[in-house]
DRENDO-1510 file (C-alpha; in Angstrom, 1 decimal, always signed):
<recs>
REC; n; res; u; v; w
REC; 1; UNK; +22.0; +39.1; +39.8 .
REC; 2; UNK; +24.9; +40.6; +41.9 .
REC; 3; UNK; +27.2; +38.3; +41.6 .
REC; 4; UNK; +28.1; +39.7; +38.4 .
REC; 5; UNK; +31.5; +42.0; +38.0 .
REC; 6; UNK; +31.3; +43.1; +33.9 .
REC; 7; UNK; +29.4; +45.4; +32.6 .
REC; 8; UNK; +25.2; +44.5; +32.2 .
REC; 9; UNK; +23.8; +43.7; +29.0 .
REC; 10; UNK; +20.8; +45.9; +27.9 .
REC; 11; UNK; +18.8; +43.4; +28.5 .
REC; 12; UNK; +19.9; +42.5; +32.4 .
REC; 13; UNK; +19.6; +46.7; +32.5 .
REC; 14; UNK; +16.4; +46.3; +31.4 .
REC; 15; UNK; +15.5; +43.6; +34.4 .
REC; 16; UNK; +17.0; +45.4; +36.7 .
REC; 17; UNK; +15.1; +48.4; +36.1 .
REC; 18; UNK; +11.9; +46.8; +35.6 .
REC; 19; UNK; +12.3; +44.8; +39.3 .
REC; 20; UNK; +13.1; +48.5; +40.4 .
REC; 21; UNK; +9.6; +50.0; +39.3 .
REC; 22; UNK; +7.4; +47.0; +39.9 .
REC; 23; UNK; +8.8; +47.0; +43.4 .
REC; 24; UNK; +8.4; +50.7; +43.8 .
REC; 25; UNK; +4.8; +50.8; +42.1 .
REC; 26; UNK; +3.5; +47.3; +41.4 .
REC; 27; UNK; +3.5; +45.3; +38.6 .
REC; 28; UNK; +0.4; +47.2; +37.0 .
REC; 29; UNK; +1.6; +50.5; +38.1 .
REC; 30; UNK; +3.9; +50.7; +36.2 .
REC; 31; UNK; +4.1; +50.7; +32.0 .
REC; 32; UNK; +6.4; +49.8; +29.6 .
REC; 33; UNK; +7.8; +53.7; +28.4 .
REC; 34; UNK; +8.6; +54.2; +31.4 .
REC; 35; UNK; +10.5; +51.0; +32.1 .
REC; 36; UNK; +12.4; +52.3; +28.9 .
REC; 37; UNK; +12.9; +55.8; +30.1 .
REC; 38; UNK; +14.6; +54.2; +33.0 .
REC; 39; UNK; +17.1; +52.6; +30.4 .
REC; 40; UNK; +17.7; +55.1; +28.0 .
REC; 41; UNK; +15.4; +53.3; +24.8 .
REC; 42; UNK; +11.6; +53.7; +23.8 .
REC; 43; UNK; +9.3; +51.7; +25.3 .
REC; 44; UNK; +8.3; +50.2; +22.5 .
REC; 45; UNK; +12.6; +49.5; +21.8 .
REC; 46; UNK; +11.5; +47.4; +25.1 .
REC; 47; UNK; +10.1; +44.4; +22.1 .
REC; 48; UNK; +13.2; +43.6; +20.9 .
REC; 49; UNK; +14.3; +42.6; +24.1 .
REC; 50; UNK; +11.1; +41.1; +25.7 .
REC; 51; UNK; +7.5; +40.4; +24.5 .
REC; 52; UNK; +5.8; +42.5; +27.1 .
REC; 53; UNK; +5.9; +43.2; +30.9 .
REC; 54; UNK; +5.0; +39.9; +31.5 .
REC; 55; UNK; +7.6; +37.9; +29.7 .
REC; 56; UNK; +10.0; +40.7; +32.2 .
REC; 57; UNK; +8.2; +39.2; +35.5 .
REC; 58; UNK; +8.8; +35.9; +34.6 .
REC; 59; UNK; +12.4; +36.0; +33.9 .
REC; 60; UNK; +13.2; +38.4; +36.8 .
REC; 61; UNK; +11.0; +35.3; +39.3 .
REC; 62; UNK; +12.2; +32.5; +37.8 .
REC; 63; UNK; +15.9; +33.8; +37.0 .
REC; 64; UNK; +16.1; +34.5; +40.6 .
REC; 65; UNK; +14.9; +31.4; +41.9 .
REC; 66; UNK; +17.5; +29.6; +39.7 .
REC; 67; UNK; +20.1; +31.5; +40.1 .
REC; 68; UNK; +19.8; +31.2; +43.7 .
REC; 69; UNK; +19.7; +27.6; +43.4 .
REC; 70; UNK; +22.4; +27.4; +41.6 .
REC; 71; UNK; +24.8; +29.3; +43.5 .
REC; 72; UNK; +23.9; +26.9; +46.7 .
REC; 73; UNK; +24.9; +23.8; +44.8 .
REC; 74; UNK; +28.2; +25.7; +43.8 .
REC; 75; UNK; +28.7; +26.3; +47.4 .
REC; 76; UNK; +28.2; +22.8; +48.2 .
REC; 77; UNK; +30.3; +21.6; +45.8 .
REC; 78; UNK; +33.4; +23.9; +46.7 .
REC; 79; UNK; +32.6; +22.8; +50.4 .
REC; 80; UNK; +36.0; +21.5; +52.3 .
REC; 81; UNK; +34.0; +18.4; +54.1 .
REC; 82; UNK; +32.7; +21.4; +57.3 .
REC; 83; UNK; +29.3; +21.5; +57.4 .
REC; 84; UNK; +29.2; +24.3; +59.8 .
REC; 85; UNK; +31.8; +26.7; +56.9 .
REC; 86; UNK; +29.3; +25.2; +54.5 .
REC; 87; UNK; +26.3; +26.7; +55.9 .
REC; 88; UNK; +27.9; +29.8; +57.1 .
REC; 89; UNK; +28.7; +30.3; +53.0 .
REC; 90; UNK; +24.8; +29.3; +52.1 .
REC; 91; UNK; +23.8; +32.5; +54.7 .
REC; 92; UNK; +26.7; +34.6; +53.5 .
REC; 93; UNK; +25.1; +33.8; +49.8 .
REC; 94; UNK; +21.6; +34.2; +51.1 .
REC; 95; UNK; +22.1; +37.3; +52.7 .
REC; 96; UNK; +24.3; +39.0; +49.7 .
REC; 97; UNK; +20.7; +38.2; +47.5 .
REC; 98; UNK; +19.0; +39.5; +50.5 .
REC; 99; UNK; +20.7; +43.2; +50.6 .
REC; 100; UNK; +22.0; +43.4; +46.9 .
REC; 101; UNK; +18.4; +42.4; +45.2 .
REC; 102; UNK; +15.8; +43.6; +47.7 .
REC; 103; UNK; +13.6; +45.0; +44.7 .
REC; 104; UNK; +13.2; +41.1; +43.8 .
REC; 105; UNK; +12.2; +40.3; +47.5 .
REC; 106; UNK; +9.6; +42.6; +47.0 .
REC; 107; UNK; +8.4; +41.6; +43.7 .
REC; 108; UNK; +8.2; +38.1; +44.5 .
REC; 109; UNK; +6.4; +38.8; +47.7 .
REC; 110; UNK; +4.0; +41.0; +45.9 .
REC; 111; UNK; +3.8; +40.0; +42.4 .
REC; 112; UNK; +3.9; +36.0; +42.2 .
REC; 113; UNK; +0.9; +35.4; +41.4 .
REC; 114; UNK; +0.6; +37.3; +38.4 .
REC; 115; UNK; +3.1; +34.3; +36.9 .
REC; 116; UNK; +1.4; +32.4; +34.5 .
REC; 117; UNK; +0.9; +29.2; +36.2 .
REC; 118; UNK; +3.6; +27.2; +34.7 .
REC; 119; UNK; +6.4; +29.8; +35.5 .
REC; 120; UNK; +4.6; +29.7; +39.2 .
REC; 121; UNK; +4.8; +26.0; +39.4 .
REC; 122; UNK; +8.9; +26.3; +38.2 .
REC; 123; UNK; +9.5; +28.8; +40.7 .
REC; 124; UNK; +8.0; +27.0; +43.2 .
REC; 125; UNK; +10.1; +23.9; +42.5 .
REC; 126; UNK; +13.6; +25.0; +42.1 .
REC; 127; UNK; +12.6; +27.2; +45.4 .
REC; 128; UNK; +11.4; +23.8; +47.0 .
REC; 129; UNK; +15.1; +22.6; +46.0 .
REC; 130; UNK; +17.0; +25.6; +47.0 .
REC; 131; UNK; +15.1; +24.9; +50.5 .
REC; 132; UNK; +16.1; +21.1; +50.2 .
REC; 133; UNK; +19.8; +21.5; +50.1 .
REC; 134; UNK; +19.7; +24.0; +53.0 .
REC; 135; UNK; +18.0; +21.2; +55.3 .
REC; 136; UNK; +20.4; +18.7; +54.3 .
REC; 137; UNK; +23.4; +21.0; +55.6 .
REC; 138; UNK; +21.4; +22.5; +58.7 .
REC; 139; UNK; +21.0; +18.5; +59.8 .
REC; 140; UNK; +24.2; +17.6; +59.2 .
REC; 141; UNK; +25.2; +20.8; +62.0 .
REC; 142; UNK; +22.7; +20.3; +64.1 .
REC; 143; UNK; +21.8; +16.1; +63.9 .
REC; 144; UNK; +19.5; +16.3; +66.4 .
REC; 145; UNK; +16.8; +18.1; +64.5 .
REC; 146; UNK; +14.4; +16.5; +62.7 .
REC; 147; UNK; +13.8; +16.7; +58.8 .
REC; 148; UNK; +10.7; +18.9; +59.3 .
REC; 149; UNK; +11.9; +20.9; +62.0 .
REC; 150; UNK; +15.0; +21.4; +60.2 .
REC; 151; UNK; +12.9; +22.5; +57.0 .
REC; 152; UNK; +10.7; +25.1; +59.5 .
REC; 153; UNK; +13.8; +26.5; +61.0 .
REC; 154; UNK; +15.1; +27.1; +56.9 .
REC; 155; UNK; +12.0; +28.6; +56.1 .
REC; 156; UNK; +12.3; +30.9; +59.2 .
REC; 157; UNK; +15.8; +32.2; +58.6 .
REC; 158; UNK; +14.7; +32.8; +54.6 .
REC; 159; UNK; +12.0; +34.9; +56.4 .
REC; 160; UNK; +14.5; +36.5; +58.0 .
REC; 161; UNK; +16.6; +37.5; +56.0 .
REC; 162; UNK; +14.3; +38.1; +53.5 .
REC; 163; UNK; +12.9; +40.9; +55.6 .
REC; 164; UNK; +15.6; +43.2; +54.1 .
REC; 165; UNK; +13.1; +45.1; +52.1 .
REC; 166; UNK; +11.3; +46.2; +55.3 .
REC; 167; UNK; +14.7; +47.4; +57.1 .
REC; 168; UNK; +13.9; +50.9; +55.5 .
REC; 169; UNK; +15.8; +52.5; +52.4 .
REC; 170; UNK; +19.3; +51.4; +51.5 .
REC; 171; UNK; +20.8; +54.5; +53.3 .
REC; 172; UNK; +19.1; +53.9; +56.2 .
REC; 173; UNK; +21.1; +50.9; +57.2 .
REC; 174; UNK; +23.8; +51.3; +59.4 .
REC; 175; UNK; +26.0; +49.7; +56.6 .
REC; 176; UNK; +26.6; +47.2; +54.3 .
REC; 177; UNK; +29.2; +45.1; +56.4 .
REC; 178; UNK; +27.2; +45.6; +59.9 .
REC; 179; UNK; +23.9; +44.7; +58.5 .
REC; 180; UNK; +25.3; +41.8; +56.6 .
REC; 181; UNK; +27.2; +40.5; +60.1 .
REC; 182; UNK; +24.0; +41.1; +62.2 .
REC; 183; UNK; +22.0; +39.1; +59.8 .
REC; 184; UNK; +24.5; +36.3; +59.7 .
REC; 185; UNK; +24.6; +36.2; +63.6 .
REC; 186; UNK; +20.4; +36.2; +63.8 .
REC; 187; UNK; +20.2; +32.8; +61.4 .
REC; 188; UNK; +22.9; +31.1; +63.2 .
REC; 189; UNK; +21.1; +32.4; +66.4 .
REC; 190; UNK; +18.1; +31.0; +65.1 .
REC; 191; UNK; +18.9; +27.3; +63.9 .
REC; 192; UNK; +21.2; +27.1; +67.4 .
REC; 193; UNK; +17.6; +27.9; +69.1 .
REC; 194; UNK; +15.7; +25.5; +66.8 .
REC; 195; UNK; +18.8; +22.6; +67.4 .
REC; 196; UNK; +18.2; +23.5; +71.3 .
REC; 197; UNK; +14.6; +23.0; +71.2 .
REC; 198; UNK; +15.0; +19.0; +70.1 .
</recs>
């Protein structure tokens, strides 16, 4: 969602606002006039654009889970032939989710569950995926890990830098460029300990 540069549509204004509150509140706590409040329409203006609050938490899970996806199969294919540039761009990409979209951390952390099951079940695959093409590029830096120790260390450093959320607010941070560069040191830092541990 923040790769974007043009203005948002009403609609992405609308998601964005809605992974705000559910965050903020939970997915129950919050209704949809005040969703609409937040974007300048009635709530019940909110129809046109979605058929209720779930239809919102679906899209907002499964959009990011895609788009996420995605954006690590651009980066593969724009790699120049370095694995180790290649997965230093999948953390770079990783981590500008990870401080840019924290509210959809939170959501999915919280809030997954209240997917019907067959938006579950698609989140869960293209997030399976998104984890795949990680441990192909963390084997091909470090060789001498194993598929499932190479899969563990992935799921570690997406815990990691997933913990942005619980950093404290935004301004609390000691910046956008310092966080993002201490971040990117602690996942290297961590698949070098994993690759040292085989």
């Amino acid at each position: 969602m923040a790769t974007r540069t043009d203005a948002p549509t009403r609609r992405e204004q609308i998601l964005k606002e809605a992974a705000r509150l559910f965050a903020e509140r939970g997915f129950h706590g919050v209704g949809v006039d005040e969703i609409g409040a937040a974007v300048g329409i009635s709530g019940p203006g909110l129809y046109r654009h979605f058929p209720g609050k779930d239809a919102m938490l679906a899209e907002l899970l499964v959009g990011i889970s895609g788009q996420l996806l995605t954006g690590g199969k651009r980066r593969v294919s724009e790699a120049d032939g370095d694995p180790g540039a290649l997965l230093d761009s999948l953390i770079e990409g990783h981590i500008d989710f990870a401080l840019d979209d924290r509210p959809l951390i939170t959501l999915h952390d919280r809030e997954l569950d209240r997917l019907r099951d067959s938006d579950r079940k698609l989140v869960r695959q293209l997030q399976r995926q998104y984890v795949e093409l990680w441990v192909e590029v963390v084997r091909e830096v470090y060789p001498e890990l194993t598929e499932p120790t190479a899969r563990s260390a992935v799921h570690s450093v997406f815990g990691l830098l997933n913990s942005t959320p619980h950093l404290g607010r935004p301004g609390a941070l000691p910046g956008r460029g310092v966080t993002a560069g201490l971040l990117h040191r602690m996942a290297r830092g961590a698949f070098a300990a994993a690759g040292a541990g085989e």
